[in-house]
mmCIF file of the N, C-alpha and C atoms, coordinates in Angstrom:
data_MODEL
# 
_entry.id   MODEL 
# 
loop_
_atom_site.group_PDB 
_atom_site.id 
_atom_site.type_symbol 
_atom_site.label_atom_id 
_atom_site.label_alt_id 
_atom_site.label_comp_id 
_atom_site.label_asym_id 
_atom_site.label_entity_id 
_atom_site.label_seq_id 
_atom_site.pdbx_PDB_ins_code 
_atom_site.Cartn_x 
_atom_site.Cartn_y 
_atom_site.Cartn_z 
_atom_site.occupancy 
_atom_site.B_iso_or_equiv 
_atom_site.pdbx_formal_charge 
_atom_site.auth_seq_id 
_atom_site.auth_comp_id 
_atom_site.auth_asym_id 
_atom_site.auth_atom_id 
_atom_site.pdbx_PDB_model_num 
ATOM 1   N N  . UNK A 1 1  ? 47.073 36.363 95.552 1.00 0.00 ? 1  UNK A N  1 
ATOM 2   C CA . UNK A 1 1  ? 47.067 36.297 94.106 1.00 0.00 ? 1  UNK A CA 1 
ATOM 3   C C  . UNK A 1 1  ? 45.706 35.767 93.651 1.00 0.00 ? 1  UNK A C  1 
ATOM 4   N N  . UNK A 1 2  ? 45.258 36.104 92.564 1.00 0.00 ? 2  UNK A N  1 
ATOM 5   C CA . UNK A 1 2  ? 44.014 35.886 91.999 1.00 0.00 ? 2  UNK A CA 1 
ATOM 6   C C  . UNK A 1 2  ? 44.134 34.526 90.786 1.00 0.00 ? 2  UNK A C  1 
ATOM 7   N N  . UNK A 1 3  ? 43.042 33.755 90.899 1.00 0.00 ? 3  UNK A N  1 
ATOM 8   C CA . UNK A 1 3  ? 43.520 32.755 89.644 1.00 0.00 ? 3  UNK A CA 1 
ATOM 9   C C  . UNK A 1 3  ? 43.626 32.771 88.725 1.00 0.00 ? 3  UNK A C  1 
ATOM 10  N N  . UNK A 1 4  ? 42.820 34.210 88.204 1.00 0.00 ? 4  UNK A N  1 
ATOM 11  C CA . UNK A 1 4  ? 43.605 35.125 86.975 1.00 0.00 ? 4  UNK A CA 1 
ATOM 12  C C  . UNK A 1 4  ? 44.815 34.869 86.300 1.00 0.00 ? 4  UNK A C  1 
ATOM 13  N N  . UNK A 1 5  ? 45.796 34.562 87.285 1.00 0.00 ? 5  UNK A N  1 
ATOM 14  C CA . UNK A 1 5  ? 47.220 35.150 86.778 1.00 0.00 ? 5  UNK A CA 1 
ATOM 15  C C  . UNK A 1 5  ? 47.550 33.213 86.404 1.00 0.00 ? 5  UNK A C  1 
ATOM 16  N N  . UNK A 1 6  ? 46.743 32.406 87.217 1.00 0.00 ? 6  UNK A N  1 
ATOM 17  C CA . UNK A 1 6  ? 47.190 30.870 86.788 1.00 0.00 ? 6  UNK A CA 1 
ATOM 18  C C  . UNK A 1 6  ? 46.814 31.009 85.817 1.00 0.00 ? 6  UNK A C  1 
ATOM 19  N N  . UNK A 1 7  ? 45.699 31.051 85.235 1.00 0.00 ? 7  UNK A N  1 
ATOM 20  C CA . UNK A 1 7  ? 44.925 30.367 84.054 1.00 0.00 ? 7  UNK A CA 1 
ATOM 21  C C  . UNK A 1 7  ? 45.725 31.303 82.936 1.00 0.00 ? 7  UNK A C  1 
ATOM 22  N N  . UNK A 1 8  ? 45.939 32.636 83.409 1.00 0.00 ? 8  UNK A N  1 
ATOM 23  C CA . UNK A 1 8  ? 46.871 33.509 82.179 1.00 0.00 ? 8  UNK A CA 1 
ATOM 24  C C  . UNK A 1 8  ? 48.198 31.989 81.926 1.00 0.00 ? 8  UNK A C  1 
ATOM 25  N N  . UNK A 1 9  ? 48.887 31.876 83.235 1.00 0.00 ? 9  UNK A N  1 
ATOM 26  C CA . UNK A 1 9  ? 50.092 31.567 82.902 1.00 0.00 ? 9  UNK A CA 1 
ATOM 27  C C  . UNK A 1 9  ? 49.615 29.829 81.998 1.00 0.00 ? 9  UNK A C  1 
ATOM 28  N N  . UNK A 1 10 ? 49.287 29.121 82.684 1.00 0.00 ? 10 UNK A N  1 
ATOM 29  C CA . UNK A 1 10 ? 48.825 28.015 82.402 1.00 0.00 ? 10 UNK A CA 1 
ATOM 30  C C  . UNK A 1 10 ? 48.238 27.752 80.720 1.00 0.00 ? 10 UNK A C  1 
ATOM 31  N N  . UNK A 1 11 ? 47.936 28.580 80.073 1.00 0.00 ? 11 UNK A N  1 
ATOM 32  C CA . UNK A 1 11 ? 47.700 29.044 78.371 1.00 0.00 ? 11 UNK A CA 1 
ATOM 33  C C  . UNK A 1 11 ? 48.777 29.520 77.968 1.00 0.00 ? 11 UNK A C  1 
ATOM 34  N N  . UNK A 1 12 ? 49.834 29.782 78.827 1.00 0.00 ? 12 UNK A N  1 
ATOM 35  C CA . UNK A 1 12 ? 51.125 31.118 78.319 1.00 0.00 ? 12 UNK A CA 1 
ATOM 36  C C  . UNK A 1 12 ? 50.880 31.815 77.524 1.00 0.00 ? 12 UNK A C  1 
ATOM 37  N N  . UNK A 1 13 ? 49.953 32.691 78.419 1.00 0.00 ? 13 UNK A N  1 
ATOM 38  C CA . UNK A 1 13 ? 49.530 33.886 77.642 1.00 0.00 ? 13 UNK A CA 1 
ATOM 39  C C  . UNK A 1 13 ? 50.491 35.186 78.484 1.00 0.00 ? 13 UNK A C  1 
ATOM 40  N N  . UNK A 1 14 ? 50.767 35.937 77.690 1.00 0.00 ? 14 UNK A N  1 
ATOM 41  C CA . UNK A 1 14 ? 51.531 36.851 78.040 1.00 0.00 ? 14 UNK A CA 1 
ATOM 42  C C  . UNK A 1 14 ? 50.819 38.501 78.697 1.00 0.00 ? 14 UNK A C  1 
ATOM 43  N N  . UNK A 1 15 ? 50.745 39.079 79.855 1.00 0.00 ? 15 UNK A N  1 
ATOM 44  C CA . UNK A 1 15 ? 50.607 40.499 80.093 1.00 0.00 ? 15 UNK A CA 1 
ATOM 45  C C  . UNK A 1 15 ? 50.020 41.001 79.022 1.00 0.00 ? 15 UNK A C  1 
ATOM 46  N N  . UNK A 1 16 ? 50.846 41.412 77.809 1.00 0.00 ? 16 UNK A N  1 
ATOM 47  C CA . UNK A 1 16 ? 50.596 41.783 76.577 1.00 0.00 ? 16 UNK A CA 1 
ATOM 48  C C  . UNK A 1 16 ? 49.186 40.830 75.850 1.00 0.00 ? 16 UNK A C  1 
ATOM 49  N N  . UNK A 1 17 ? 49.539 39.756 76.038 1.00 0.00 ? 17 UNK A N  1 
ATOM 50  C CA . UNK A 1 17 ? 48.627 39.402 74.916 1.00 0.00 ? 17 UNK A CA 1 
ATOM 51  C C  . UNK A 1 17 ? 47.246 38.859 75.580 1.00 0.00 ? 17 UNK A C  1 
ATOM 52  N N  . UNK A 1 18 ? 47.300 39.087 76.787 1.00 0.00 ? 18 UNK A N  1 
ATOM 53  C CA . UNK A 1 18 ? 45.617 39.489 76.824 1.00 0.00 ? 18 UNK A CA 1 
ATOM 54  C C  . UNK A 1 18 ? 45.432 41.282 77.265 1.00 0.00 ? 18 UNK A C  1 
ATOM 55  N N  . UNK A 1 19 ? 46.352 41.792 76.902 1.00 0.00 ? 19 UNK A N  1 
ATOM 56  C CA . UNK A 1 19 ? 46.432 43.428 76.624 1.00 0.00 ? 19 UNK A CA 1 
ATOM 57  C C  . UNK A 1 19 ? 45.273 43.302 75.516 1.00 0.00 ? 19 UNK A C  1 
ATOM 58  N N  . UNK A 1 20 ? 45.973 42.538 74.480 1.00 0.00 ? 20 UNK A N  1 
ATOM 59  C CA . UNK A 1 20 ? 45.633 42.457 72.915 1.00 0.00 ? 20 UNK A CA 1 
ATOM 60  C C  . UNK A 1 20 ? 43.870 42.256 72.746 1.00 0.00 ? 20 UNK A C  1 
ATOM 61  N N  . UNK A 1 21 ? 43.631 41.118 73.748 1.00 0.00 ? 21 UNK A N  1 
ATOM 62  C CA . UNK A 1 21 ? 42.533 41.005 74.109 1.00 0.00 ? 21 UNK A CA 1 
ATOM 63  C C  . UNK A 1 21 ? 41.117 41.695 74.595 1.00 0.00 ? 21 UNK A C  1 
ATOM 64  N N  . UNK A 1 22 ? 42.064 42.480 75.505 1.00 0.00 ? 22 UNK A N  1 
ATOM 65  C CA . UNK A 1 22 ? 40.844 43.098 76.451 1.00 0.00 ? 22 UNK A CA 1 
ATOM 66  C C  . UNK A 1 22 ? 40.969 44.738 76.014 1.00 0.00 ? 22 UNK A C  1 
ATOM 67  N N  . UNK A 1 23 ? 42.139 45.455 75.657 1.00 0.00 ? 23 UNK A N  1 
ATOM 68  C CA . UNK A 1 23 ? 42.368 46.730 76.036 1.00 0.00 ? 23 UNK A CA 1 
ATOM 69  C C  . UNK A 1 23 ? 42.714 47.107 77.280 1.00 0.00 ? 23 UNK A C  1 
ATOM 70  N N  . UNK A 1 24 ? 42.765 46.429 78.165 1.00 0.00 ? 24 UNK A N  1 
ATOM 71  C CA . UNK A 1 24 ? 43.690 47.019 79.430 1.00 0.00 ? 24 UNK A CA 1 
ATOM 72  C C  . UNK A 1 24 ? 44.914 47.175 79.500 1.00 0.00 ? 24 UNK A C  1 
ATOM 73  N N  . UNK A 1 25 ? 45.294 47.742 80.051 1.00 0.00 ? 25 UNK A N  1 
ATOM 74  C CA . UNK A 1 25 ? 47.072 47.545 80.296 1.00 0.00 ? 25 UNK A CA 1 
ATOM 75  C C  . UNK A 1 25 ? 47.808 46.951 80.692 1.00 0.00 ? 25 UNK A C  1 
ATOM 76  N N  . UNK A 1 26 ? 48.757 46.108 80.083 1.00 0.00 ? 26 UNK A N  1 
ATOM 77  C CA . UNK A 1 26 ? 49.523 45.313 80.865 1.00 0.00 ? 26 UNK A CA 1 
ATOM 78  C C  . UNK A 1 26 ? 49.725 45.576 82.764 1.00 0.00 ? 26 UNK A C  1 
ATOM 79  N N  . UNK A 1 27 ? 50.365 46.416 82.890 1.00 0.00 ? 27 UNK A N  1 
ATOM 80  C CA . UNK A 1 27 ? 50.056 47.249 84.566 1.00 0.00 ? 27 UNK A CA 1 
ATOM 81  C C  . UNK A 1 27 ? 49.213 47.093 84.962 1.00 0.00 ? 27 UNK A C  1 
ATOM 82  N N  . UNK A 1 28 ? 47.892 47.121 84.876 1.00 0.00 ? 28 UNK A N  1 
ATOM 83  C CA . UNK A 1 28 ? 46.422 47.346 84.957 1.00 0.00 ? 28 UNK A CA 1 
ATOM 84  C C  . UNK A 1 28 ? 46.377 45.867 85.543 1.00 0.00 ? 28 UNK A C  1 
ATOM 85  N N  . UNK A 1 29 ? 46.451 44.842 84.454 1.00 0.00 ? 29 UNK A N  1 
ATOM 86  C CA . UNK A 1 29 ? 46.254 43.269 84.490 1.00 0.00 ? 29 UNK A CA 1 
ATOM 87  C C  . UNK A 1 29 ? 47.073 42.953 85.929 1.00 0.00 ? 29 UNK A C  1 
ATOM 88  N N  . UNK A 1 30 ? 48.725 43.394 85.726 1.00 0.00 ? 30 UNK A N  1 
ATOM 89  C CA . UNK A 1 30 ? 49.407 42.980 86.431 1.00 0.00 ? 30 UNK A CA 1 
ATOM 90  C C  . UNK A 1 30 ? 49.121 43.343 88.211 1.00 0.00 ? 30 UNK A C  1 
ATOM 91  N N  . UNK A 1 31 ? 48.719 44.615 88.226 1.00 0.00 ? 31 UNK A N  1 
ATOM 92  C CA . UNK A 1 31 ? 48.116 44.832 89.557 1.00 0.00 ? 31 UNK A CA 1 
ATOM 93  C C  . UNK A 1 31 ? 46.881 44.304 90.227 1.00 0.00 ? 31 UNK A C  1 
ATOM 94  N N  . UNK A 1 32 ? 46.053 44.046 88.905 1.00 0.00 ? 32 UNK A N  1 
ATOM 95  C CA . UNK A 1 32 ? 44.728 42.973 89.411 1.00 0.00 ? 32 UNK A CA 1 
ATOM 96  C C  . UNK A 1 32 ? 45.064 41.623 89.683 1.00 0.00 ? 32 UNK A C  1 
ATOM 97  N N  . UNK A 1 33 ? 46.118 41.317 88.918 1.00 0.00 ? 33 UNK A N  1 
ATOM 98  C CA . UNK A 1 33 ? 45.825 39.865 89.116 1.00 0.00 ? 33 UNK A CA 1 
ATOM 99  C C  . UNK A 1 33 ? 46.609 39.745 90.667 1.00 0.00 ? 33 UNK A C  1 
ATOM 100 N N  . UNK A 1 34 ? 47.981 40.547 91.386 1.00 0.00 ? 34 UNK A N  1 
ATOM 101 C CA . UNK A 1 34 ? 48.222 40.950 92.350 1.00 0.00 ? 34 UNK A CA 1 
ATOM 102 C C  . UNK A 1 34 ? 47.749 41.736 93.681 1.00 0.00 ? 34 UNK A C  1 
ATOM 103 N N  . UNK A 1 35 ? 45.623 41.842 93.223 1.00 0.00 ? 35 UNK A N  1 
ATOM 104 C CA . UNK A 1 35 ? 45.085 41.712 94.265 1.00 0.00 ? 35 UNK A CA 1 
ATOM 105 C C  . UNK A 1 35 ? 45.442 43.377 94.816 1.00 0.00 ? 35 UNK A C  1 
ATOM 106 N N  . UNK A 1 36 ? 46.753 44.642 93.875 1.00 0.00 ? 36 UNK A N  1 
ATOM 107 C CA . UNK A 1 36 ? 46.936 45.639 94.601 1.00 0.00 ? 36 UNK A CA 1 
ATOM 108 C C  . UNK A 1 36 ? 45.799 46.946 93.827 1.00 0.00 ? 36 UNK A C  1 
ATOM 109 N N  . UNK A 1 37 ? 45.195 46.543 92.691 1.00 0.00 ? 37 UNK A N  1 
ATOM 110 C CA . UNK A 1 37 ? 44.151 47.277 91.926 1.00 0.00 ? 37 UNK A CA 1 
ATOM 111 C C  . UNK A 1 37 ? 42.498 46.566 92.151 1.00 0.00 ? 37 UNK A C  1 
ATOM 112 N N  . UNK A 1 38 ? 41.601 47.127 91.987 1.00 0.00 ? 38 UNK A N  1 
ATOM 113 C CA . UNK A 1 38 ? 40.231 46.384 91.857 1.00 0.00 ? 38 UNK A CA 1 
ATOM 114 C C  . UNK A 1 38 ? 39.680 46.506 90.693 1.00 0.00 ? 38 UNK A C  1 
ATOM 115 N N  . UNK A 1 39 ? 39.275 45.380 90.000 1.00 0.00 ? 39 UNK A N  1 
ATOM 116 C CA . UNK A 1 39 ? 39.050 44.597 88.917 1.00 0.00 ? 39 UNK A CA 1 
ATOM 117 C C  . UNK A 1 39 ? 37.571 45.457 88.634 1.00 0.00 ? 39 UNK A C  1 
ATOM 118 N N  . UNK A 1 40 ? 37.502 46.400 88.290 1.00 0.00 ? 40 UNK A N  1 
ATOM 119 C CA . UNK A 1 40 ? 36.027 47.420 87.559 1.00 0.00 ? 40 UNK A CA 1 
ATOM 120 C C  . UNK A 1 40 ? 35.221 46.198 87.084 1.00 0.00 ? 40 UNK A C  1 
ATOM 121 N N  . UNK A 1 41 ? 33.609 45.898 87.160 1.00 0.00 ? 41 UNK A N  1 
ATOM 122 C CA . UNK A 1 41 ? 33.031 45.103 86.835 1.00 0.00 ? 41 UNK A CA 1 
ATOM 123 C C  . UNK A 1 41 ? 32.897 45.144 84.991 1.00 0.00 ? 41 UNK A C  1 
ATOM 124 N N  . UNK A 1 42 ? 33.612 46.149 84.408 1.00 0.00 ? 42 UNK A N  1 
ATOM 125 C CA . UNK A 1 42 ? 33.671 46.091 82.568 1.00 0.00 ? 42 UNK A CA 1 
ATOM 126 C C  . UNK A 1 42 ? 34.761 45.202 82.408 1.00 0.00 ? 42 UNK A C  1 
ATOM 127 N N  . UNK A 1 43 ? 35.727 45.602 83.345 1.00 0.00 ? 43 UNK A N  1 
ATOM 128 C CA . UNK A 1 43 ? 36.981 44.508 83.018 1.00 0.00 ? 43 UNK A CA 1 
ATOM 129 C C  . UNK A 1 43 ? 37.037 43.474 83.305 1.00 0.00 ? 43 UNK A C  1 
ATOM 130 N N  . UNK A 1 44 ? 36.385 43.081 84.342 1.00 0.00 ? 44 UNK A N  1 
ATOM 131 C CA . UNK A 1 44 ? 36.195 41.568 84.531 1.00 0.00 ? 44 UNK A CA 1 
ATOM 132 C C  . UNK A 1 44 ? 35.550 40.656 83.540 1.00 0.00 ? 44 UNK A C  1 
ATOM 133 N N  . UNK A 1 45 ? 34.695 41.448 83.224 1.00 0.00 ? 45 UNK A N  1 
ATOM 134 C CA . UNK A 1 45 ? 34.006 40.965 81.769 1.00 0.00 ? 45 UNK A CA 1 
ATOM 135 C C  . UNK A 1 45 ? 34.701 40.619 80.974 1.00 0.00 ? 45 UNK A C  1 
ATOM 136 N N  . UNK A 1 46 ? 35.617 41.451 80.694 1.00 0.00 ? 46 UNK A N  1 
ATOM 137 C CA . UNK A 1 46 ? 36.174 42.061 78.942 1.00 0.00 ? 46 UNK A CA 1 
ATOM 138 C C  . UNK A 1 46 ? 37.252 40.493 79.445 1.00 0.00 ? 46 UNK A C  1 
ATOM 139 N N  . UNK A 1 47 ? 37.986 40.665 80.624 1.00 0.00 ? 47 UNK A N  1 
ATOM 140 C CA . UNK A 1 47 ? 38.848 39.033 81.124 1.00 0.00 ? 47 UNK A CA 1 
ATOM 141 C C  . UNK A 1 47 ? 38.387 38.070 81.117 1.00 0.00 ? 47 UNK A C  1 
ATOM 142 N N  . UNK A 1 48 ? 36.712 37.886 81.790 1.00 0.00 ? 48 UNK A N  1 
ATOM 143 C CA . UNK A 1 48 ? 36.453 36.760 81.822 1.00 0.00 ? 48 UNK A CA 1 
ATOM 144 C C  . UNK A 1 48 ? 36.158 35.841 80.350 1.00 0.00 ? 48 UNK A C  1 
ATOM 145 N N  . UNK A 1 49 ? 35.678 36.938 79.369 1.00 0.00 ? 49 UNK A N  1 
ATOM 146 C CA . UNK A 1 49 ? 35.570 36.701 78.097 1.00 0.00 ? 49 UNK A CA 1 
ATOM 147 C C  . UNK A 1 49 ? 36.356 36.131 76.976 1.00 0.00 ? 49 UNK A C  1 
ATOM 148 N N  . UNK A 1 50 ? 37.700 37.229 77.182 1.00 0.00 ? 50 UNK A N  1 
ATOM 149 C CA . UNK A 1 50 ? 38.580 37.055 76.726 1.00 0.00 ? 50 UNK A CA 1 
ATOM 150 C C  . UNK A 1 50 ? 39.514 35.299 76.941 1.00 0.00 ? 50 UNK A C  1 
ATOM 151 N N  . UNK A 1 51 ? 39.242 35.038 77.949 1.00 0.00 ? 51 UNK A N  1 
ATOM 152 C CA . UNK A 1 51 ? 39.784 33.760 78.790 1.00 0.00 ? 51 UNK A CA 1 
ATOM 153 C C  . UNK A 1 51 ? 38.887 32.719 78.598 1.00 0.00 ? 51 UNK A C  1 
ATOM 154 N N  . UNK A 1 52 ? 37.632 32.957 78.529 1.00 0.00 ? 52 UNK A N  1 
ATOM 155 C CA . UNK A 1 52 ? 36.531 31.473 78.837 1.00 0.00 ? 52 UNK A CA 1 
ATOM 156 C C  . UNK A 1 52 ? 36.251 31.578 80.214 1.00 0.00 ? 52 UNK A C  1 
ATOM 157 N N  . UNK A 1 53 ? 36.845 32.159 81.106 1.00 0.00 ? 53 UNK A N  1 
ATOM 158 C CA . UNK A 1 53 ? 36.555 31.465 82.044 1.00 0.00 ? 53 UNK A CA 1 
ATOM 159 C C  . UNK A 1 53 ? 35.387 32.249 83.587 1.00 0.00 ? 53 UNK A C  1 
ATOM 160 N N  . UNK A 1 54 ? 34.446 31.462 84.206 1.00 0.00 ? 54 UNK A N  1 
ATOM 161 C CA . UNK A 1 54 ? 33.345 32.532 84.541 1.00 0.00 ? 54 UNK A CA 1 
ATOM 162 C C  . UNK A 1 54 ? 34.318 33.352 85.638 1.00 0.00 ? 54 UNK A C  1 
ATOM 163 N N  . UNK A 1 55 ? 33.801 34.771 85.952 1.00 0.00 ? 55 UNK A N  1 
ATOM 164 C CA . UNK A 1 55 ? 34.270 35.628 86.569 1.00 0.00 ? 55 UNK A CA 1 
ATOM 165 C C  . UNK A 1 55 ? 34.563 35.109 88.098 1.00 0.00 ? 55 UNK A C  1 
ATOM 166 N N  . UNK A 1 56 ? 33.437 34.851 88.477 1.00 0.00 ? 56 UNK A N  1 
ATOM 167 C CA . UNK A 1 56 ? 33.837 34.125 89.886 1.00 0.00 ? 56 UNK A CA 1 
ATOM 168 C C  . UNK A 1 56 ? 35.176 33.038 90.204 1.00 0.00 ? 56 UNK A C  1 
ATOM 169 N N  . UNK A 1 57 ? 35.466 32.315 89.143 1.00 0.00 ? 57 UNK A N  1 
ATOM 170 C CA . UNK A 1 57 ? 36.237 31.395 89.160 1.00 0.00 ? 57 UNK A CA 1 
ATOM 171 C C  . UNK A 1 57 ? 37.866 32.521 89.051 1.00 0.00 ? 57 UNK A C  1 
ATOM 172 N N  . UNK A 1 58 ? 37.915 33.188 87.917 1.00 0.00 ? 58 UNK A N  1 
ATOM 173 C CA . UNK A 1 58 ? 39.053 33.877 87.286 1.00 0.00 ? 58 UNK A CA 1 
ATOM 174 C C  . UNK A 1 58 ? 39.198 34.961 88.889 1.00 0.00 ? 58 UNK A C  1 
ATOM 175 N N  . UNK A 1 59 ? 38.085 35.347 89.105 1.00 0.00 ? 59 UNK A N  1 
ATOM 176 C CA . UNK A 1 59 ? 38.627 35.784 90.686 1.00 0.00 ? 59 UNK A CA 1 
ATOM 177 C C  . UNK A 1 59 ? 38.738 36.036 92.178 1.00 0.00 ? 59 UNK A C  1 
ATOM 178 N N  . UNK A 1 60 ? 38.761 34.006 91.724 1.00 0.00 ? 60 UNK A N  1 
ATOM 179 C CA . UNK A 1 60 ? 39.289 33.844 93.484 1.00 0.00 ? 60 UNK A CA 1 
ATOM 180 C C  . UNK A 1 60 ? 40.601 33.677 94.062 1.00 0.00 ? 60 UNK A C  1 
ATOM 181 N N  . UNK A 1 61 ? 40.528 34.566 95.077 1.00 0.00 ? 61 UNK A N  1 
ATOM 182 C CA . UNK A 1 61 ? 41.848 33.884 95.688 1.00 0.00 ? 61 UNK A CA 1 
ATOM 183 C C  . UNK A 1 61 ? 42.364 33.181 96.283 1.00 0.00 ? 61 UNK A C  1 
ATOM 184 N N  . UNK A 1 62 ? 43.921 32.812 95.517 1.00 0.00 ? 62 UNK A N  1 
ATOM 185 C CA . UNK A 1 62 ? 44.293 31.374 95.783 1.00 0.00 ? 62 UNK A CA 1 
ATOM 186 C C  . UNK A 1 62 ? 45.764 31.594 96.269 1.00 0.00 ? 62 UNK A C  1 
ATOM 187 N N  . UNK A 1 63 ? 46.856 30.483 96.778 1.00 0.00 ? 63 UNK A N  1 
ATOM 188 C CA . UNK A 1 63 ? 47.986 30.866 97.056 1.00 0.00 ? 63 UNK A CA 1 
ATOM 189 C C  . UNK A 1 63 ? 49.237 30.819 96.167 1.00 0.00 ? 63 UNK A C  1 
ATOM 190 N N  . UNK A 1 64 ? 49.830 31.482 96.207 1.00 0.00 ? 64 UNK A N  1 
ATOM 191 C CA . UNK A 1 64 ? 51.017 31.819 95.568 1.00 0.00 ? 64 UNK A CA 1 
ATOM 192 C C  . UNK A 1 64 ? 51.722 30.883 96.322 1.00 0.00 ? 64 UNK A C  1 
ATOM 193 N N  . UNK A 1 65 ? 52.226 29.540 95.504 1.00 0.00 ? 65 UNK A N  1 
ATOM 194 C CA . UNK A 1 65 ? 52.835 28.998 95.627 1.00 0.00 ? 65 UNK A CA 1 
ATOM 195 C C  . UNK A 1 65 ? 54.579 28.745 95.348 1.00 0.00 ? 65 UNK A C  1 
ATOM 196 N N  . UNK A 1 66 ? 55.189 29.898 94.621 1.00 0.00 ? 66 UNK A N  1 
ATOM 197 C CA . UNK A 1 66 ? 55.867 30.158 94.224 1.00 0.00 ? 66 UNK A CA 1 
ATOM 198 C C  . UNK A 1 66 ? 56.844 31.236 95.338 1.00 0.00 ? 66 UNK A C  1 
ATOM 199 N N  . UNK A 1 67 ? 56.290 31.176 96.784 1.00 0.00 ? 67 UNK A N  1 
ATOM 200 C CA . UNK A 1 67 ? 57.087 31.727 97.243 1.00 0.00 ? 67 UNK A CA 1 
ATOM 201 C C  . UNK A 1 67 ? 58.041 31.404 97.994 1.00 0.00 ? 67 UNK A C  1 
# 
């Protein structure tokens, strides 16, 4: 899992509402931040932007602790 998906959850920001943000697709988000899509260097942008937070940080991977 990517820390993407913390810092999403950790704001409770929703799939959708950094949809709202970036123009990607919920799906899109959801497979990047699941490490099963690769993050196009426009979208990482358009995320890291959207979030604050620098790209390198938003995507490293970290463990899913939740399993």
């Amino acid at each position: 899992m990517l820390r993407l998906r913390q810092v999403r959850e950790e704001r409770k920001m929703s799939l959708v509402g950094l949809t709202q943000l970036t123009g990607i697709s919920p799906s899109d988000i959801s497979e990047i931040e699941r490490g099963r899509r690769p993050a196009f260097p426009g979208w990482r942008a358009r995320i890291s932007r959207a979030l604050g937070v620098p790209q390198d940080e938003l995507f490293a991977e970290v463990d899913d602790d939740r399993r």
